[in-house]
C-alpha positions as CSV (number, residue, x, y, z in Angstrom):
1,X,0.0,0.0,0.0
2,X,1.7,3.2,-1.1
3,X,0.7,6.5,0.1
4,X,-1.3,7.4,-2.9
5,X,-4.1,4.4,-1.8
6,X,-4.6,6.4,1.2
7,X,-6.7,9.2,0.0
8,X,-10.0,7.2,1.2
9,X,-8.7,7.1,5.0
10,X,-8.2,10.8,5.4
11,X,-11.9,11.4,6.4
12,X,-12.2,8.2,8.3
13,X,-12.5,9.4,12.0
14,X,-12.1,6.6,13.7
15,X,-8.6,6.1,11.4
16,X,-7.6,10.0,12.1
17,X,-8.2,9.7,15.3
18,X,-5.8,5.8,15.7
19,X,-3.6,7.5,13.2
20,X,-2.7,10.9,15.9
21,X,-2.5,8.2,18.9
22,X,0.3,6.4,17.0
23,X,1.8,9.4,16.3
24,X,1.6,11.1,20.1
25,X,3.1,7.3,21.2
26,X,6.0,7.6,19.5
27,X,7.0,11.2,19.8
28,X,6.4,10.5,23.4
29,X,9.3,7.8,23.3
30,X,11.7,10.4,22.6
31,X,10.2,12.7,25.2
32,X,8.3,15.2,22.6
33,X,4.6,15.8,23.0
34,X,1.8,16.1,20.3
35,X,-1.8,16.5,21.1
36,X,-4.8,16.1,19.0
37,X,-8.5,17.9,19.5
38,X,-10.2,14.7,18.3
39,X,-11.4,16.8,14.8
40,X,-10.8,14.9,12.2
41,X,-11.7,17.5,9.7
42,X,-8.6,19.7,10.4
43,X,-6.2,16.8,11.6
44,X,-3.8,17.0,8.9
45,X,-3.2,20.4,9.7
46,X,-3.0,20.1,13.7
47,X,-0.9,17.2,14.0
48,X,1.4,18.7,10.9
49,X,1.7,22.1,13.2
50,X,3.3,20.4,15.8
51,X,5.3,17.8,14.4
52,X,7.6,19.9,12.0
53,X,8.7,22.4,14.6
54,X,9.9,19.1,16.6
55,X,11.9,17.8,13.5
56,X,13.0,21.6,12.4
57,X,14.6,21.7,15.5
58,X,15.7,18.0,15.4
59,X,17.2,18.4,12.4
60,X,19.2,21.4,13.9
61,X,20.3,20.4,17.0
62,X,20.1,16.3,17.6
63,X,20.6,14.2,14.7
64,X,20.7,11.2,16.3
65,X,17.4,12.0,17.9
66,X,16.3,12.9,15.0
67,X,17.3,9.6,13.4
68,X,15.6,7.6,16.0
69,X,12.4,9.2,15.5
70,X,12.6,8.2,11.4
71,X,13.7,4.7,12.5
72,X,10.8,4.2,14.9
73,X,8.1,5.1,12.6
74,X,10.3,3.7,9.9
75,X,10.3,6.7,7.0
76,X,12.9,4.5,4.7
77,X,15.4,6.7,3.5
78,X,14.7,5.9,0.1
79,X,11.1,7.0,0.5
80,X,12.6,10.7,2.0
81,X,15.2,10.9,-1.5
82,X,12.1,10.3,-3.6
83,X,10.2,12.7,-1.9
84,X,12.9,15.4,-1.9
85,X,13.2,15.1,-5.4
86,X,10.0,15.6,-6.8
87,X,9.4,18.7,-3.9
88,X,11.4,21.4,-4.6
89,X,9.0,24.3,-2.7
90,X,8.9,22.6,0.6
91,X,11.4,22.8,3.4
92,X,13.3,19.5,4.3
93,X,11.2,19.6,7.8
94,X,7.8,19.9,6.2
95,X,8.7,17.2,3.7
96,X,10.1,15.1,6.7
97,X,7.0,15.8,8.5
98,X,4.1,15.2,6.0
99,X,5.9,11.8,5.5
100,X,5.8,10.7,9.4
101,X,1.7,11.5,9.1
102,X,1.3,9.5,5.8
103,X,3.7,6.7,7.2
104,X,1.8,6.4,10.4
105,X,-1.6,6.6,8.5
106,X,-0.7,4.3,6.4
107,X,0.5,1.7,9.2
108,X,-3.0,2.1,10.9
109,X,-4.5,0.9,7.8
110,X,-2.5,-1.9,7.4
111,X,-3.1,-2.7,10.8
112,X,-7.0,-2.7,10.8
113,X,-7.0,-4.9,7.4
114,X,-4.9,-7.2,8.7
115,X,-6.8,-7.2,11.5
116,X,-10.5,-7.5,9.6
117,X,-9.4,-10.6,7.8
C-alpha cells in the first residue's frame, strides 16, 4: 500500500483519530509531546503544526534524535530521496513531517486490514 491508496482514509474518523494516537506514542518515546482535538476534519493540519517544529529543531540540534524518531516510525530513506526530489518548494522539515503522518496513516490501515481478515 503506497501512500497514494490512502486518500480514502483521510476522512475516516475513527482512522484520524488511531492515526494521531500512533503518532503522540511515538513522539512521546523520545520525550516530545503532540496533542490532538479529536477533529478529524482539520487533523492533517494540527498534527502537521506540531510535528515539524519538533523535526526543524531535530534536524538542527540532535541528529541522532532525529534519526531515532525516522527509525521508529520507519520513513525509509529511500522514501525521503524520492520525496525530496519531486518537492522542490517545501522545506526539508515539512517534507520530513508530511511523510511521518502519511507513514503512520498508512501503518493504521495496514493494521485494521490485517486485522478485519
Amino acid at each position: 500500500m503506497n501512500f497514494t491508496d490512502l486518500r480514502p482514509y483521510f476522512n475516516k474518523l475513527d482512522i484520524i483519530k488511531d492515526t494521531a494516537n500512533q503518532i503522540i506514542k511515538d513522539f512521546e518515546m523520545f520525550g516530545l509531546e503532540i496533542k490532538f482535538s479529536g477533529n478529524a476534519y482539520n487533523a492533517y493540519q494540527e498534527l502537521f503544526e506540531q510535528i515539524e517544529p519538533h523535526i526543524k529543531n531535530l534536524i538542527d540540534t540532535n541528529q541522532s534524535k532525529f534519526m531515532g524518531i525516522l527509525y521508529r516510525i520507519d520513513v525509509s530513506d529511500e522514501q525521503i530521496k524520492k520525496t525530496v526530489r519531486e518537492n522542490n518548494s517545501e522545506s526539508f522539515s515539512e517534507i520530513i513531517t508530511d511523510l511521518i503522518i502519511k507513514r503512520e496513516l498508512q501503518k493504521v490501515v495496514i493494521r485494521k486490514h490485517y486485522k478485519n481478515q
